[in-house]
N, C-alpha and C positions, 0 to 999 in steps of 0.2 A: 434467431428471432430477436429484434431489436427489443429492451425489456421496457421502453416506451409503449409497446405492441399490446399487452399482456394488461388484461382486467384483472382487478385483484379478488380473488378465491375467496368464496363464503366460510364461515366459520362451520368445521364440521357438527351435524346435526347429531343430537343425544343418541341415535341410533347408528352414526355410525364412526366408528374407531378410530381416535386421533391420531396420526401418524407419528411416529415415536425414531425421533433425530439423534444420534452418539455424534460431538463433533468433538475431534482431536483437534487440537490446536499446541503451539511453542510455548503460550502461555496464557495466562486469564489478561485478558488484554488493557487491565485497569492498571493505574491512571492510564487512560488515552492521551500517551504522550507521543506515537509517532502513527504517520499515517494508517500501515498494515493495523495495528492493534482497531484501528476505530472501525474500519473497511471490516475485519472480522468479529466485531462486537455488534455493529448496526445490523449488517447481514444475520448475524446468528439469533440477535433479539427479536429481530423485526420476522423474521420465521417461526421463532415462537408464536409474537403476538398474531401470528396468523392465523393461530391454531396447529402449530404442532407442539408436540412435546421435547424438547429441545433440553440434551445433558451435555455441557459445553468440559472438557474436562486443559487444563493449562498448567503450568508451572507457576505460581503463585500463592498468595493470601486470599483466605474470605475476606479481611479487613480494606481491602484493597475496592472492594465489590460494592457503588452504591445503592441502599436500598430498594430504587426504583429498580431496577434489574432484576425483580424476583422471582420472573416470569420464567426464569432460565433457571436450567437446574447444576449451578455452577460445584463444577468435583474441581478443587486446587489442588495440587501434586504438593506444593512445599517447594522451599527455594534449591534443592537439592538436583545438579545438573553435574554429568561426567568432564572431566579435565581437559584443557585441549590439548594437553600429550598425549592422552588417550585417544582423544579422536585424531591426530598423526597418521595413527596405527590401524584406524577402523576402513574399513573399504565403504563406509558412507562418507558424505562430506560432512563438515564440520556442523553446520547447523543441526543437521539429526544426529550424529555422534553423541553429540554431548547432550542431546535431551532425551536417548533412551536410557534412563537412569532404571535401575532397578526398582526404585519407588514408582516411574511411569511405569514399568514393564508389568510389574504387580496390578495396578490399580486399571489398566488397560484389558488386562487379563480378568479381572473382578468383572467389568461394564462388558466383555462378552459373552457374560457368563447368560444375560438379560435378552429379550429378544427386540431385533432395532428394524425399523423399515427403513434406514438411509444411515450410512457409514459417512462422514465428510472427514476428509486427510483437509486438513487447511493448513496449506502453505507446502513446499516439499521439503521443510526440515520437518515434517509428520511423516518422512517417509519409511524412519523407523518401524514404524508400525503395519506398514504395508502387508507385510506375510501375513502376520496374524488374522487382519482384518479379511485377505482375502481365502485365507484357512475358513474363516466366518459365514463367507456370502457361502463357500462350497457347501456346509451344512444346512444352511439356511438361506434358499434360492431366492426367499422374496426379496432379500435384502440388497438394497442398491450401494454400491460403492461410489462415493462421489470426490474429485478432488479438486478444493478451489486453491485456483493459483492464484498466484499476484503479478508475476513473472513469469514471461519465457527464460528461466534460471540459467540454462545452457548460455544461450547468445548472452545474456548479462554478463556471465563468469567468463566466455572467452574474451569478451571484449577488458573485462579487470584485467584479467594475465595479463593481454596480451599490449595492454595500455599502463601497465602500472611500473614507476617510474622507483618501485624500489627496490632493494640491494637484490644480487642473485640469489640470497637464499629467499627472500620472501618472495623471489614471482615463483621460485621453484615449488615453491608452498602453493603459491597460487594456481599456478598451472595440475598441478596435483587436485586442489581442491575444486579444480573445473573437470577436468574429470569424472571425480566422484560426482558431483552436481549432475553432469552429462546423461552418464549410466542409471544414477536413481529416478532424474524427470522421464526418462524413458519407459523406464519399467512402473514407473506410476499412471501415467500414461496411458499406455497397452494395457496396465491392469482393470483400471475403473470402469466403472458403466456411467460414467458420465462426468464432462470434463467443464469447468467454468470459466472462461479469460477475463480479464477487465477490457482489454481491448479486440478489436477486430481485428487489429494485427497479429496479436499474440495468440489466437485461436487459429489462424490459417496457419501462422508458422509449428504450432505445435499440434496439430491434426495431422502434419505432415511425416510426423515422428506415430501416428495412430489412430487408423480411423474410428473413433467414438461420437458419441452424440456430444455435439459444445453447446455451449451458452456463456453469450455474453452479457455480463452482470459491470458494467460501471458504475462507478460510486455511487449513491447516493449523499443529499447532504438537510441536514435538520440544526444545524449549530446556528450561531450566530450570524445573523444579516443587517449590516447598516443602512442606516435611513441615509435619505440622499442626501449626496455627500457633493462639493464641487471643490476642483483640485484651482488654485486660483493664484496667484503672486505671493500670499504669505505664508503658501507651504511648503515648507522645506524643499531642498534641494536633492532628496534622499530618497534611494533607494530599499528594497527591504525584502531580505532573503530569508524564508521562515523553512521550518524543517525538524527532525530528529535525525543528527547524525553522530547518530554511536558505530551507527555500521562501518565496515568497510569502506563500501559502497560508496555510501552517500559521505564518508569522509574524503576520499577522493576525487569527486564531485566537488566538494565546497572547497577544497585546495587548491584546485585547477583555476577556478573561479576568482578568487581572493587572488590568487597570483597573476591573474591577467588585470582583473576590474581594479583593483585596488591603488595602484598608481595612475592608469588612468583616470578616475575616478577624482583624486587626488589632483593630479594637475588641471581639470574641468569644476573643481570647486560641490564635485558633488561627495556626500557621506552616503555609507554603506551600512545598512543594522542589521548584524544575523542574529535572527532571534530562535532558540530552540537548543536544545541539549546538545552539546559540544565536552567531550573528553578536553580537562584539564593540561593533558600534554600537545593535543592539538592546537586551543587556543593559544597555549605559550608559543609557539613556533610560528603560527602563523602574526600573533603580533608585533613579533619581534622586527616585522618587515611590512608592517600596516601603518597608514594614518589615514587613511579614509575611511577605515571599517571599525568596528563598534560590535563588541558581542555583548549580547544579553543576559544568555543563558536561556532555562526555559523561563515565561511570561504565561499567566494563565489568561488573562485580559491583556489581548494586542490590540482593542480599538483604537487605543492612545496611539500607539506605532502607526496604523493602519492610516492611521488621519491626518499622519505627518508627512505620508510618505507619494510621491507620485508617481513612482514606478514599483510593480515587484517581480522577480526575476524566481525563472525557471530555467535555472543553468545545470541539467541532467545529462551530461555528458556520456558515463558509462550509463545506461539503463534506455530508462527515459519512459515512454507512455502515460497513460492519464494518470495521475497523482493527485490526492485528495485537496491537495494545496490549490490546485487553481481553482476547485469552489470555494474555500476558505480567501480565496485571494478575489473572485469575481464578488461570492455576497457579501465582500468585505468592501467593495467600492474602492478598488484600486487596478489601475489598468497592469498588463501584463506581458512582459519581454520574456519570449520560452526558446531554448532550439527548437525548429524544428520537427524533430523524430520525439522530441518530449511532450511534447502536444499531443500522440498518436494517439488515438480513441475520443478525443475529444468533438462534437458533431460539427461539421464545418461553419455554419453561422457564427461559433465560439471560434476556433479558427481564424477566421475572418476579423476576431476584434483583438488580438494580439499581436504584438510587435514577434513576427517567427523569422530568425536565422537559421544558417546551417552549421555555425560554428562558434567558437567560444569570443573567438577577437570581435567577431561580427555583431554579436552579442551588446557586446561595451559599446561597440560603436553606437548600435541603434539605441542603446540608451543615451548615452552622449547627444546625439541628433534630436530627439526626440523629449529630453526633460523641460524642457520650455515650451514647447507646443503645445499648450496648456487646454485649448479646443478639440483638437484630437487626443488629449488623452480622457479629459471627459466625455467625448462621445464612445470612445472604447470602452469605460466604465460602466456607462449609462447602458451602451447596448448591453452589454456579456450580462451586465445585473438582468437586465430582460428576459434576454434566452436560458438563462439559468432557473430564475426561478419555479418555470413549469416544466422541469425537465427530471428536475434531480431529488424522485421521493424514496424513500428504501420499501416503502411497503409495494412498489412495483417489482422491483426488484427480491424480495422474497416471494411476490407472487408468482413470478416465473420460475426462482427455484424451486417451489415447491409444486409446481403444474409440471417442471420437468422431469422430476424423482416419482409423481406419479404416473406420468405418462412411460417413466421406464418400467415402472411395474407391473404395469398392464400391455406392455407391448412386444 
């Protein structure tokens, strides 16, 4: 059910019993510094402010938590996470390896002690947790087991192995760690009573590993929106790759990227700004062979970037699907160059107003083509801000999860 679809839920009435939410999560997802953390904070708040009762528990600080948040009854674990020699040796993959610490294992053990009408595993490095919870529902039938993914993890991780261009002992690490990935999204999967995607894709393909009840939950967005904006002769020549890449993942991503774009780029007289967290050994390496890119670091205010910039790229090579970036990138009044398959879940009229390739070269080129066309890029601006802004609110989107965790309980 599309969660456009779904009216939003009355606040339960004095008489009857607020539904009472445990969500496991990798961490308390403050600062919201990279897509996942915000996509699991707006979702978990915006179901409180629904009316449930919502104990969000993460690897973190209180100090980290703005006061406005208090509506969540946030449990931090503390910065304490297992080694990744440790997780080598684990038969989970690395992600939940090293976040079933004994401090989680405790403190997770504590909150089942309590009684919950909805279990949420968010993300499958929560898959740690998995037994216990489902130890849980067996005692306690009412209780629903829910897991929100981000990712089809499987196809993300074969595609790293089987794409990644480093030494043999790291793809043997990789190929290993897909693996593990493989066997736990499976078993999470088959387990729950009820399965979340962000995209349409990513639900067909993973109902196919277990038939449960899905729902599809795209972003929501409530951040910053600019006033109208026109892209015109005296704004730069520049492109503008925004992002959080500590990961893997999305390091290899901005690699591939930077090593295509950047000399062409360069000889076309266009700059390149990645704005957003970048490991220290990454940036050195990739500079060392840059003159058209420009890293920033994180910015907490990119309207300055945004205003300068006439293109911004969605170059999601390994992954790909809807990514909270291109409504930061649409209510940001900047048109948008994506592959392809990285666009997936996004509604086709949005679609429609993006420069989409199927490949990385393809990519550079359509931007090269296309950076002076300064009419079409303002009418892709203009539209995407359009169809954006009555599409993307999170309280629909908790309204659906939470019409779905009831409708599993009653059905």
């Amino acid at each position: 059910m599309p969660p456009e679809a779904a009216a939003t839920n009355p606040l339960p009435s004095a008489a009857q019993p607020r539904m009472r939410c445990l969500w496991i999560a990798r961490y308390i997802p403050y600062p919201l510094d990279a897509g996942a953390k915000v996509y699991s904070a707006k979702l978990a708040e915006s179901l409180a402010a629904s009316g449930v009762t919502v104990r969000f528990m993460g690897i973190g600080e209180n100090a980290a938590i703005p006061a406005h948040c208090a509506h969540v009854d946030w449990v931090p674990i503390g910065s304490g996470r297992r080694s990744n020699i440790v997780a080598l040796f684990s038969p989970l993959p690395n992600a939940a390896a090293i976040d079933a610490s004994d401090a989680y294992t405790l403190a997770l053990e504590q909150q089942l002690e309590e009684d919950w009408d909805a279990i949420v595993l968010d993300g499958y490095g929560t898959g740690w947790a998995l037994k216990p919870c489902v130890r849980y529902r067996a005692r306690r039938s009412h209780a629903i087991l829910v897991h929100v993914s981000h990712n089809h993890e499987e196809k993300l991780w074969r595609a790293m192995a089987r794409d990644s261009r480093g030494s043999p002992l790291r793809k043997l690490i990789l190929w290993q760690n897909y693996r593990k990935v493989r066997a736990l999204e499976r078993r999470i999967v088959r387990a729950v009573d009820l399965l979340t995607t962000i995209t349409d894709e990513d639900r067909v393909s993973l109902t196919q590993l277990g038939e449960k009840r899905t729902l599809t939950l795209t972003p929501g967005y409530d951040g910053w929106a600019a006033r109208e904006h026109r892209i015109g002769p005296h704004t730069p020549r520049r492109v503008i790759l925004m992002g959080s890449f500590r990961w893997v993942v999305k390091q290899e991503n901005l690699a591939r990227f930077v090593e295509i774009a950047d000399p062409i780029f360069y000889r076309n007289g266009i700059e390149l700004d990645v704005v957003g967290d970048v490991s220290e050994e990454l940036v050195a390496t990739l500079r060392r062979r840059c003159r058209a890119t420009r890293f920033h670091g994180f910015v907490k205010d990119v309207a300055g970037l945004f205003a300068n910039a006439r293109i911004a790229v969605v170059p999601e090579a390994i992954g790909g699907g809807f990514k909270l970036k291109f409504l930061d990138y649409f209510f940001g009044r900047v048109p948008v160059a994506t592959l392809r398959h990285a666009a997936a879940g996004l509604p086709q009229e949005l679609r429609e107003q993006t420069l989409a390739c199927d490949t990385l070269p393809a990519l550079v080129e359509a931007v090269v083509s296309n950076i002076d066309r300064l009419d079409d890029l303002n009418r892709m601006q203009e539209k995407a801000f359009i169809h954006s802004s009555a599409r993307f609110t999170w309280h629909e989107r908790a309204a659906n999860l939470r019409k779905a965790i009831a409708s599993k309980q009653h059905g």
